[in-house]
C-alpha positions in Angstrom: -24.7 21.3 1.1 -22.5 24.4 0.6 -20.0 22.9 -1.4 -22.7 22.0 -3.9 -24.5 25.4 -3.4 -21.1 27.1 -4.0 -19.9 24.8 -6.9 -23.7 25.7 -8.7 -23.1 29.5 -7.8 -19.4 29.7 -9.2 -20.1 27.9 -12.4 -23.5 30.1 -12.7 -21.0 33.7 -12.1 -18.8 32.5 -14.8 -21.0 31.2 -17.5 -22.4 35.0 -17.3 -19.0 36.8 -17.2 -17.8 34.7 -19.8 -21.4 35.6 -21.7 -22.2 38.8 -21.0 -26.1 40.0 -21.5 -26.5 41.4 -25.5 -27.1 45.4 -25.0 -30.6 47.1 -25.0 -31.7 44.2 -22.2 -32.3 45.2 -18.8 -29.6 44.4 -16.4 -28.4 45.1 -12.2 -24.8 45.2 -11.2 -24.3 41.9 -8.7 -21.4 41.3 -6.2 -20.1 38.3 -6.8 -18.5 38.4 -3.2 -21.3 39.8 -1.5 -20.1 43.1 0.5 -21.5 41.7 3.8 -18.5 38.9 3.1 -15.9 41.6 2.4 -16.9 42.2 -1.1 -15.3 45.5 -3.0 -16.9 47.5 -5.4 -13.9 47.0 -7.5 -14.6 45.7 -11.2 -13.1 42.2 -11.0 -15.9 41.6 -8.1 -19.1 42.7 -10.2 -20.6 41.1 -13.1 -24.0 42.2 -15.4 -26.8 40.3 -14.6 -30.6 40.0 -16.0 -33.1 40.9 -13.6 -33.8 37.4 -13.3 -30.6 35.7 -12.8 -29.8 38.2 -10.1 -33.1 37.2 -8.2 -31.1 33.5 -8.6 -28.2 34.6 -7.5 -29.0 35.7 -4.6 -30.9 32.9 -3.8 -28.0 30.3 -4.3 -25.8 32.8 -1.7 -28.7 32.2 0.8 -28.5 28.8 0.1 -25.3 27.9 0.2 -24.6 30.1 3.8 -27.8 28.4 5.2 -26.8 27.2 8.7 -23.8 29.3 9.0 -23.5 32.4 11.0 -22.9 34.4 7.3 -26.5 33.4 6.6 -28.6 36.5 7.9 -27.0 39.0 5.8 -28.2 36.1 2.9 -31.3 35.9 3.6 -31.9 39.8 3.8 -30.2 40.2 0.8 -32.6 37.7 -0.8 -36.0 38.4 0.5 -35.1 41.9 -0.9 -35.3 40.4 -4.5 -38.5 38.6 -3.7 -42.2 39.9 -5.6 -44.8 40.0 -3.1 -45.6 40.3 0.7 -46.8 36.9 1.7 -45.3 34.5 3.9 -44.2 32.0 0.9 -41.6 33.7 -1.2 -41.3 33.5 -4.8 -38.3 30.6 -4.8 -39.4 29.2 -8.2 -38.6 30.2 -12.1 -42.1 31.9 -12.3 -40.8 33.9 -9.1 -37.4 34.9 -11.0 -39.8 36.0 -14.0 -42.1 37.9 -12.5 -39.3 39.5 -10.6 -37.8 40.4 -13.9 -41.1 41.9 -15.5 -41.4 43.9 -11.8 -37.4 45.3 -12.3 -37.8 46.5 -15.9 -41.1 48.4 -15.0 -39.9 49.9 -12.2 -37.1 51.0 -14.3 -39.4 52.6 -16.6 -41.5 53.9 -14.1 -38.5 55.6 -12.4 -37.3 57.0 -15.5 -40.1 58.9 -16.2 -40.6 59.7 -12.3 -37.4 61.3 -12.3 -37.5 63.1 -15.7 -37.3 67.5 -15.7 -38.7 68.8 -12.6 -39.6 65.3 -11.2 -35.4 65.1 -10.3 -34.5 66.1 -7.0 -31.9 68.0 -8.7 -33.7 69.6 -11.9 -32.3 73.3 -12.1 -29.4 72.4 -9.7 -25.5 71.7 -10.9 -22.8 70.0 -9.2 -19.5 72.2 -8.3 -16.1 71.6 -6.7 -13.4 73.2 -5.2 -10.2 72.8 -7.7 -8.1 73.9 -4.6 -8.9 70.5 -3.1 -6.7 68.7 -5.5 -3.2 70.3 -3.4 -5.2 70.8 -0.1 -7.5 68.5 1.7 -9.2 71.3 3.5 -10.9 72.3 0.1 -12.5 69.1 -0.7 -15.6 70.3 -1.0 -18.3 68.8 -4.2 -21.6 70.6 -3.5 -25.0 71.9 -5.8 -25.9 75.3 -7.0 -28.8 76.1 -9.0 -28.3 76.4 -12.8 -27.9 80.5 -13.2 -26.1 81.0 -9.9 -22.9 82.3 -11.2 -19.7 80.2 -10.4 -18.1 80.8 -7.6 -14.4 81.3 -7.4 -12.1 78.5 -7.8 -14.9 76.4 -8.5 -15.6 74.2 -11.7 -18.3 72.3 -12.4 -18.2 68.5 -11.9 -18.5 65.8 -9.0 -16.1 64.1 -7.1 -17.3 61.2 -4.9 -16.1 59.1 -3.1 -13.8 61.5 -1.0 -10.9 59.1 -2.0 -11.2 60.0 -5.3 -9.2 63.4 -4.9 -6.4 62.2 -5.4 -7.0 60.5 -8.9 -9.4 63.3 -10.4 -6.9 65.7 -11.7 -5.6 63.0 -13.6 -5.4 64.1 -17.0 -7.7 67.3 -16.6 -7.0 70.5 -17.7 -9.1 73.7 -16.7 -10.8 75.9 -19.1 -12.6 79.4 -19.1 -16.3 79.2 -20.8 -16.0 81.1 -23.8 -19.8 82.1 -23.9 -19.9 82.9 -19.9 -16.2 82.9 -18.5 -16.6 80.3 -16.0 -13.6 77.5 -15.3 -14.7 73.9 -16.1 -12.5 70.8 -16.3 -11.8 68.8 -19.5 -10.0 65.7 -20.4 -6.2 66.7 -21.7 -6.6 64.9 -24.8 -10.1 65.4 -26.2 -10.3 67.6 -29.2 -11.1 70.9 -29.6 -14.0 72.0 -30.8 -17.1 75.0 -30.1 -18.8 72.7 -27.8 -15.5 71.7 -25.8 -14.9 75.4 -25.1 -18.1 75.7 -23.3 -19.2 74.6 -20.2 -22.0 71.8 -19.9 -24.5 74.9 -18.3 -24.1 76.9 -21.1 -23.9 73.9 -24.0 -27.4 72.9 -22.9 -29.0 76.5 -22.1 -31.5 77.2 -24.7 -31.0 79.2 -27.1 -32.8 82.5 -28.3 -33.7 83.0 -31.6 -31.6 86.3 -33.3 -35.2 88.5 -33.2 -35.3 88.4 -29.6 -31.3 88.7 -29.0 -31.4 91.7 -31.3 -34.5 93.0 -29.6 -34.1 96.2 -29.6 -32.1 97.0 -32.5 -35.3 95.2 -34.3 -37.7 97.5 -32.6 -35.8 100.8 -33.4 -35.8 99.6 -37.3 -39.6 98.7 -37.3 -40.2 102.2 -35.9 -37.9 103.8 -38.1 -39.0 101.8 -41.4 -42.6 100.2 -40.5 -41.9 96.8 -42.0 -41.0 93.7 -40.4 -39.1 92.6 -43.4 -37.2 95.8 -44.1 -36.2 95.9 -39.8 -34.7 92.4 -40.4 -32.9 93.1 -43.2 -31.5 96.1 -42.1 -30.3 94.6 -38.7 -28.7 91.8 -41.1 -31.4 89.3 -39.8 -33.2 87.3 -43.3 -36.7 87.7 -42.9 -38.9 84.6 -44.0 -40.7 81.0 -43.0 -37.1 79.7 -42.6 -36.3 80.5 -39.0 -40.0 81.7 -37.9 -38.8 85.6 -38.0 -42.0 86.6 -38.7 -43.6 84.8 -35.4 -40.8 86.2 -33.4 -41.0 89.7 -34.7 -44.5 89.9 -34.6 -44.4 88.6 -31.2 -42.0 91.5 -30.2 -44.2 94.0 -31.5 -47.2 92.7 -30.0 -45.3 92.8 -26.6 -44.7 96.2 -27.5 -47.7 97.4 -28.4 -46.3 98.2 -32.2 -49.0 95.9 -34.0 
């Protein structure tokens, strides 16, 4: 009974590494050694499976340990994948689909769960300690919210698993922000270019429109001149539709008490 089991699994594993699911489906990373067996995490052990085939993955591994003392972790493993909390699990093709239809909406569902201020870590950003790279005792990855300044030695990034140290500075090089000063890692080779020379915090800050950066040189030309389109100019802002300068600057004003 195993040998069968195993040669059904092992043929099933390599049709799928051989024929790798088309992008754009939904897929789940599967052991092919299970970890419970001694499996690693390491890419030659993990192949791409649909939702469904990983449902019948599973259930061949619980099949073909059935009897043996490697069974129970199987089993577990298996009843996990199953839809439904009756008695009678889903064993058959109709099982595997509506396993498959479950997966992707739970996917979705998730997505959208987790989206903005949904995330566990909305506002937050993940540091390091550079030091940790020549000195164990600094091995420290840890979150900070978004506009907490960075501290020293720090640049922004995660390092996990701990045994990772020792491969992350690999081919790094550290930079300093050149909108806020802070160090940030980059890869040696990438190219240059405005956004590279920024860190990720302030690449995806938004941005303020040039009325409210120049907020008060606006407001001392309106005062001075009494026109909205003669304080733009004369602050070198163009005044028009393009850009909404007149929303902004008559929103200034209004906050001022000017119009």
């Amino acid at each position: 009974m195993i040998d069968r089991w195993r040669k059904r699994y092992d043929k099933f594993i390599s049709w799928y590494i051989q024929n790798p699911p088309e992008k754009g489906i939904y897929t789940e990373q599967h052991h092919i050694v299970p970890k419970s067996l001694g499996g690693s995490n390491d890419s030659s052990n993990l192949v791409e499976l649909p939702a469904r085939a990983h449902f019948l993955a599973h259930f061949m591994l619980w099949r073909m340990y059935k009897g043996t003392p490697e069974q129970h972790p199987m089993v577990k493993a298996f009843t996990c994948m199953s839809v439904g909390h009756s008695n009678k699990r889903k064993l058959s093709p109709a099982g595997s689909k509506l396993y498959a239809s479950a997966a992707k909406d739970k996917s979705l569902a998730m997505s959208i769960l987790q989206s903005g201020e949904g995330n566990s870590q909305y506002g937050t950003v993940w540091i390091y300690d550079t030091r940790g790279f020549t000195n164990p005792k600094y091995r420290n990855t840890y979150r900070i919210k978004t506009e907490d300044k960075l501290p020293e030695h720090c640049a922004e990034g995660r390092i996990f698993p701990y045994s990772r140290w020792e491969s992350a500075g690999v081919g790094l090089e550290y930079w300093n922000c050149e909108n806020c000063g802070d160090m940030f890692t980059r890869k040696n080779k990438k190219i240059k270019t405005r956004r590279t020379k920024k860190c990720q915090k302030c690449i995806h800050a938004p941005r303020l429109n040039r009325v409210t950066r120049h907020r008060q040189e606006f407001i001392d030309a309106y005062k001075e001149l009494g026109s909205m389109n003669q304080a733009c100019i004369a602050i070198g802002i163009a005044y028009g539709s393009k850009g909404d300068m007149a929303k902004h600057g008559r929103k200034v004003l209004e906050e001022e008490g000017l119009l």
